[in-house]
C-alpha positions as CSV (number, residue, x, y, z in Angstrom):
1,X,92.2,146.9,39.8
2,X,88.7,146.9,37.9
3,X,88.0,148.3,35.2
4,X,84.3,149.7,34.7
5,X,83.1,149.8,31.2
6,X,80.1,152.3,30.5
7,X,77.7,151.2,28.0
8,X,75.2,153.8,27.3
9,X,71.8,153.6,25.6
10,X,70.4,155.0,22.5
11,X,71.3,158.5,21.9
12,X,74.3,158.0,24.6
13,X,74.0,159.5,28.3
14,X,74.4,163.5,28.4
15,X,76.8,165.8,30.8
16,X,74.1,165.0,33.5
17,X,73.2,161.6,33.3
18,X,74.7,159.5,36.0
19,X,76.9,157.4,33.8
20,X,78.8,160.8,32.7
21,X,79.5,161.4,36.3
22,X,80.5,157.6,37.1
23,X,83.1,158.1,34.0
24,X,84.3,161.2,36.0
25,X,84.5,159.2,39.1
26,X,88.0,157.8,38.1
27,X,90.5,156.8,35.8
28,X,89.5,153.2,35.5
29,X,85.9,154.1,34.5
30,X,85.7,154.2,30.7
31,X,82.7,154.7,28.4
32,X,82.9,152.4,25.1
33,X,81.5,155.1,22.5
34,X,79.5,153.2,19.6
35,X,79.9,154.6,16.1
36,X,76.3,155.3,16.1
37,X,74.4,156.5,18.8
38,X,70.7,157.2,17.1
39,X,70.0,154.3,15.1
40,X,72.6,151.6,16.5
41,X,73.0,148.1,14.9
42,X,73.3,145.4,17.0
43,X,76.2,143.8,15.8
44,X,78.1,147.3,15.9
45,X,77.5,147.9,19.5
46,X,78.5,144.5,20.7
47,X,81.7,144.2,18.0
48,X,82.6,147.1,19.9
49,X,82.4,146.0,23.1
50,X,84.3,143.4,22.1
51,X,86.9,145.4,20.6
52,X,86.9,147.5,23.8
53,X,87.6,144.8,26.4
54,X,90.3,143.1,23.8
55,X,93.6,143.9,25.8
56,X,92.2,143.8,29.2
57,X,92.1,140.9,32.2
58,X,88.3,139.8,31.9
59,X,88.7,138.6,35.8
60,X,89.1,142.6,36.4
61,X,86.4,143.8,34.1
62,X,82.7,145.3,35.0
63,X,80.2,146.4,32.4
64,X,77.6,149.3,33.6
65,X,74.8,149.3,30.9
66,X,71.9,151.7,30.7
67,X,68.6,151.4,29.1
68,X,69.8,149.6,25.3
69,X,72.9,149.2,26.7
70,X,71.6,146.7,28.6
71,X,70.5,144.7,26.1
72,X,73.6,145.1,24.5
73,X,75.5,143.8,27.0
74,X,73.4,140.7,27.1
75,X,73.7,140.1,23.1
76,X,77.2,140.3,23.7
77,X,77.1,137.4,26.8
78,X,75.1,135.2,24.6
79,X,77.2,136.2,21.5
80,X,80.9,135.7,23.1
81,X,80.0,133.6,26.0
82,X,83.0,135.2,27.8
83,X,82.9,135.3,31.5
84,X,83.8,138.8,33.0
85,X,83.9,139.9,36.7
86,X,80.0,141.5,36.3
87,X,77.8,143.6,35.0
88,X,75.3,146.4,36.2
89,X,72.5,146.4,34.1
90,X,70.4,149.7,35.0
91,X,67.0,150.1,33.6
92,X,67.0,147.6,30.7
93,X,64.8,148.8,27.8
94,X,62.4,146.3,26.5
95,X,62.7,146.9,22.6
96,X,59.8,144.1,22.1
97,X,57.2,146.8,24.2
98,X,54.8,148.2,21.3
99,X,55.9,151.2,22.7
100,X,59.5,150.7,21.5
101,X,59.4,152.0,17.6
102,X,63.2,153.2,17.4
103,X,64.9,152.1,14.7
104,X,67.6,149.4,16.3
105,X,68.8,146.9,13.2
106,X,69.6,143.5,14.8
107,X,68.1,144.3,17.9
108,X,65.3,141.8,17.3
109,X,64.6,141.1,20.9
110,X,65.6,140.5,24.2
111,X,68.3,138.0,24.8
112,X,66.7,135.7,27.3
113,X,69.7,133.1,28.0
114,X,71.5,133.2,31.5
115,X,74.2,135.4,31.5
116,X,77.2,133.5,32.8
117,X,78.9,136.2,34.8
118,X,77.2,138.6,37.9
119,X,75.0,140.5,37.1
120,X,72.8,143.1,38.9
121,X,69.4,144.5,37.4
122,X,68.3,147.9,39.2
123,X,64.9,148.8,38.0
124,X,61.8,151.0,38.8
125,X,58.2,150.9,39.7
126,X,57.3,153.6,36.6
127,X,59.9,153.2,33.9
128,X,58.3,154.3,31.0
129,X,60.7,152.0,28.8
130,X,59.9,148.7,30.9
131,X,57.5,147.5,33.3
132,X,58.7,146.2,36.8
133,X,57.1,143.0,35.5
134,X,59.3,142.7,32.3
135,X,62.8,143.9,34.2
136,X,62.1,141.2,36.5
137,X,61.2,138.7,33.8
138,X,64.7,139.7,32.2
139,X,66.8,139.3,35.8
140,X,65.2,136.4,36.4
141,X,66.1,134.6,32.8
142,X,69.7,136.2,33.6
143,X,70.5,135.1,36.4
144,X,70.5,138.6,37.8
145,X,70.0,140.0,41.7
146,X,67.3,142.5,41.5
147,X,66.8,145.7,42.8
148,X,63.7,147.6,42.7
149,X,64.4,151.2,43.2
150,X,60.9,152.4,43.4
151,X,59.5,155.3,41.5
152,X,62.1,156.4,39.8
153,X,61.7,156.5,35.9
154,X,64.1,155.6,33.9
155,X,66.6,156.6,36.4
156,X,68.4,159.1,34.1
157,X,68.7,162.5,34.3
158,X,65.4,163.5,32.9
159,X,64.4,161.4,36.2
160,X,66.7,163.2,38.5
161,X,69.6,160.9,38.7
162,X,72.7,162.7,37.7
163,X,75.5,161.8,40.4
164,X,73.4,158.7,41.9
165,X,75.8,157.6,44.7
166,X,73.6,155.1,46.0
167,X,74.3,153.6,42.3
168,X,78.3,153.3,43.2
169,X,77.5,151.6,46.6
170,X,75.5,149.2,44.4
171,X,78.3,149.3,41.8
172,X,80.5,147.9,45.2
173,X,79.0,144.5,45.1
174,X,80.3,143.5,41.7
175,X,84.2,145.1,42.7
């Protein structure tokens, strides 16, 4: 059976946000909690990934990343080069916008190497954290299949998508 690993963004995903109700979805959905949430270092967050996915089967193992998650998810490709059955990555945020002024330690810039497992990059047309351009730049350098889900923000709850089904049926073609 797979395991789906939920990799939340900066400040996690709230009781609304459609990662909460994938983790409620079933028992093999589980949400790798970083010690901190607000002003995350790098290294942290993919050390504990790492940790996380220690005693599993990698063959059986999807990551579902949101928004710095994302990002995180890709450090941690190029960092441990392990090969894992896919990842969604969902509305990547690109930390090298001007825009971008959180305070991330280690989080330098986007990770532009191929990631050497599936991946799947859903985006929109008016994400206020990335531009269509810059997702695609990133799924394209990953070796990601892209999907363009139109105007939708940064598809999070503040943009409406709290149970997102359509984001299991895409969740289907990774296992």
């Amino acid at each position: 059976m797979t395991t789906y690993f939920i990799i939340p963004g900066l400040g996690n995903s709230g009781p609304d946000h459609w990662q909460t109700y994938f983790e409620k979805s079933g028992d093999n959905f589980i949400r790798i909690n970083q010690k901190e949430w607000d002003a995350p270092s790098n290294q942290d967050w993919i050390e504990t990934i790492e940790s996380a996915l220690h005693s599993y089967h990698l063959d059986h193992v999807v990551l579902i990343g949101h928004s710095l998650g994302c990002v995180a998810i890709a450090n941690w490709a190029k960092a441990y080069k392990k090969k894992i059955k896919g990842a969604l990555l969902v509305a990547p945020s690109d930390i090298e916008a001007p825009k971008y002024n959180f305070d991330t330690p280690g989080f330098d810039g986007v990770p532009l190497d191929k990631i050497n497992f599936k991946t799947i990059l859903v985006a929109s047309t008016n994400d206020e954290w990335v531009t269509l351009e810059r997702a695609e730049f990133f799924a394209k350098n990953w070796g990601s299949e892209f999907i363009n889900v139109g105007a939708s923000g940064h598809i999070n709850a503040r943009s409406g998508f709290g149970e997102w089904p359509e984001g299991l049926e895409i969740l289907k073609k990774l296992g």
